[in-house]
C-alpha positions in Angstrom: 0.0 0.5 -17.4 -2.8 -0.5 -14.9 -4.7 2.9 -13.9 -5.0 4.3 -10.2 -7.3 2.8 -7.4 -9.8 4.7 -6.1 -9.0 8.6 -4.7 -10.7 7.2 -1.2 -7.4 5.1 -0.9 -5.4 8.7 0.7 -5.5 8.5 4.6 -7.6 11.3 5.7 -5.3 12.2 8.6 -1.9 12.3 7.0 -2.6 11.9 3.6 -0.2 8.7 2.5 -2.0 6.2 0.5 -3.2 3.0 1.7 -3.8 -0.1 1.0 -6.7 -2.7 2.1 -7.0 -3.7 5.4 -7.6 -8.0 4.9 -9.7 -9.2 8.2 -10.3 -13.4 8.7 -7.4 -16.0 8.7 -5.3 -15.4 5.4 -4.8 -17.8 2.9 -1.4 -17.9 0.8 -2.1 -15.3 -1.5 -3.5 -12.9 1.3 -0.3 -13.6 3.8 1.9 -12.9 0.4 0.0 -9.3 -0.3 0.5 -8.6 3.4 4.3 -9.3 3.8 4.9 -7.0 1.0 3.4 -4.4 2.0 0.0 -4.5 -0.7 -2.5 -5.3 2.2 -2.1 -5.2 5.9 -3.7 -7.9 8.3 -6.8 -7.0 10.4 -7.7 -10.2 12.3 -9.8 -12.5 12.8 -13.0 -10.7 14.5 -15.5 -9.6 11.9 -17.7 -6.6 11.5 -18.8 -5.0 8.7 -18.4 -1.3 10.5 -14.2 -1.8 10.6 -12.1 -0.4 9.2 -10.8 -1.2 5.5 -7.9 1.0 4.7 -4.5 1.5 5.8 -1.9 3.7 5.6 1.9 3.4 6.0 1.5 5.5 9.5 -1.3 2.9 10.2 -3.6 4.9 10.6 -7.0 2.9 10.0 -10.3 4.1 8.3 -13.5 3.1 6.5 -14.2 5.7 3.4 -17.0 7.2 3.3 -19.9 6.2 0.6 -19.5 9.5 -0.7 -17.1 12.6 -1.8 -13.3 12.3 -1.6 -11.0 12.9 1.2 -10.6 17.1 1.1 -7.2 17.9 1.8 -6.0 21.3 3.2 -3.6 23.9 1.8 -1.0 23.4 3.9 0.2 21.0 6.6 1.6 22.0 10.6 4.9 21.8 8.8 7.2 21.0 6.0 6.9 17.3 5.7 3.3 17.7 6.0 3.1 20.1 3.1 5.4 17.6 1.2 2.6 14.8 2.0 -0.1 16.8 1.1 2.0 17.9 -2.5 2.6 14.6 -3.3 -1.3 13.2 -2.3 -2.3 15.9 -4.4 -0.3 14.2 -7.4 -1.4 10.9 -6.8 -5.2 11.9 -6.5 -4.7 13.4 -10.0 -4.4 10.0 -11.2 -0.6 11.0 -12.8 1.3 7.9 -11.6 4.4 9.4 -13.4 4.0 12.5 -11.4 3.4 11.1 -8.1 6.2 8.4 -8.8 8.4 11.6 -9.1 7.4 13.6 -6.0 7.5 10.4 -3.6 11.1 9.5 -5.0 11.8 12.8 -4.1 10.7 12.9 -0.6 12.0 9.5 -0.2 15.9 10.9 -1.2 15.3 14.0 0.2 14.6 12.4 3.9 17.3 9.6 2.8 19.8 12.2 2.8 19.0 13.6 6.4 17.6 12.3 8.7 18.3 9.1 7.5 17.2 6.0 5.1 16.2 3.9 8.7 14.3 6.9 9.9 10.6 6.6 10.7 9.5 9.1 8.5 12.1 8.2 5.2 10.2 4.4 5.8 6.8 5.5 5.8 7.4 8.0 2.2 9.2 5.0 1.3 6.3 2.9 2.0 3.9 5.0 0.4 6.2 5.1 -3.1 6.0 1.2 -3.1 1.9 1.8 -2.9 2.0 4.4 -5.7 4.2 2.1 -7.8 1.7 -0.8 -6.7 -1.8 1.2 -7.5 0.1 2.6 -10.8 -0.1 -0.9 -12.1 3.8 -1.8 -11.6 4.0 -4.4 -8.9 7.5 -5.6 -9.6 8.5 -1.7 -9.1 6.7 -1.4 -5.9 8.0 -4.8 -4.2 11.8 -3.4 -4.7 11.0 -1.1 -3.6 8.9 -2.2 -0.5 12.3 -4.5 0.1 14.2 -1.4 0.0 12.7 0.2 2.3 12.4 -3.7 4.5 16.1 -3.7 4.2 16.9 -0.5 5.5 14.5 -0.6 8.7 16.4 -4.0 9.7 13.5 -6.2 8.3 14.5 -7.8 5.0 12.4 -10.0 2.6 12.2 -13.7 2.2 9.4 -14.0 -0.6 10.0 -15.0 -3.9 8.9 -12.2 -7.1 5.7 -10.3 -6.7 2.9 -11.9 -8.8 -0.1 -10.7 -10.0 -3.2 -9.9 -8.6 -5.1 -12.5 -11.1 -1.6 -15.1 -10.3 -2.4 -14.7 -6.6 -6.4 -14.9 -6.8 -6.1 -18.4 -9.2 -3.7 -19.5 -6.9 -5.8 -19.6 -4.2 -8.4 -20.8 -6.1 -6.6 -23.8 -7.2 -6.2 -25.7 -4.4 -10.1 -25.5 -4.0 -10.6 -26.7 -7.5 -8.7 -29.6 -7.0 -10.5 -30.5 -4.0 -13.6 -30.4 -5.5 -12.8 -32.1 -8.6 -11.7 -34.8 -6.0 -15.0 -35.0 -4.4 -16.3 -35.4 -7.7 -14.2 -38.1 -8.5 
């Protein structure tokens, strides 16, 4: 099992995890990280002081060069104490754990106020980016189609692939044009 990403990756205002924000035209292997839900899309204007996280609340953020984000003991209410329960599992690197508590939430807010609701989506969301950071990409895409499913939005793209399948795939096409040039 792959390990976790780095503890930065929790949104400091809501504590979900995130994943990367990708800025510039994306190639194929970029779109396919972004319409599943491993990567969102930032555009195509540059600068090296924006934002590079995202969480399923899009909220956006650059970590900072140092500590970790300091979460507090309790939230404004009980779905904020859930998030901050759960982030405190998946900073302690336990994907089992955190798999566990982000299932729950995900059933628990399933059950009432609904599986379309915003909030059910987002904990959704952010159980598809656990299962993703945890090493277990074909267990975070169902899920991430789940949840696609039941906001009204499902998925067209064939099985997740790797991170090395995706980078070599967008290397290829490269290749082969330079080993034309050679030619």
């Amino acid at each position: 099992m792959g390990e976790f990403r780095n503890i930065k990756d929790i949104c400091p205002y809501c504590w979900l995890p995130a994943v990367p924000i990708l800025y510039g035209y994306p190639r194929s292997g970029a779109a396919e990280l972004m319409h599943i839900g491993r990567a969102v899309g930032g555009g195509c204007v540059i600068d090296m002081a924006m934002p590079t996280l995202s969480c399923p609340r899009h909220h956006r953020w650059r970590p900072p060069d140092h500590g970790s984000v300091v979460l507090p003991s309790h939230g404004g209410g009980p779905l904020e104490d859930f998030a901050i329960a759960a982030a405190r599992t998946y900073l302690r690197g336990d994907p089992v754990e955190a798999e566990r508590v982000y299932r729950e939430a995900v059933g628990l807010l399933g059950e009432s106020p609904g599986p379309s609701h915003e909030e059910t989506l987002r904990m959704w969301h952010a159980l598809a980016i656990v299962l993703y950071a945890a090493g277990r990409p074909a267990d975070g895409e169902t899920e991430y189609r789940a949840m696609r499913a039941a906001e009204g939005y499902p998925l067209s793209v064939s099985a997740v692939r790797t991170a090395e399948e995706v980078e070599s795939s967008s290397r290829r096409p490269r290749q082969r044009r330079r080993e034309l040039e050679r030619e």
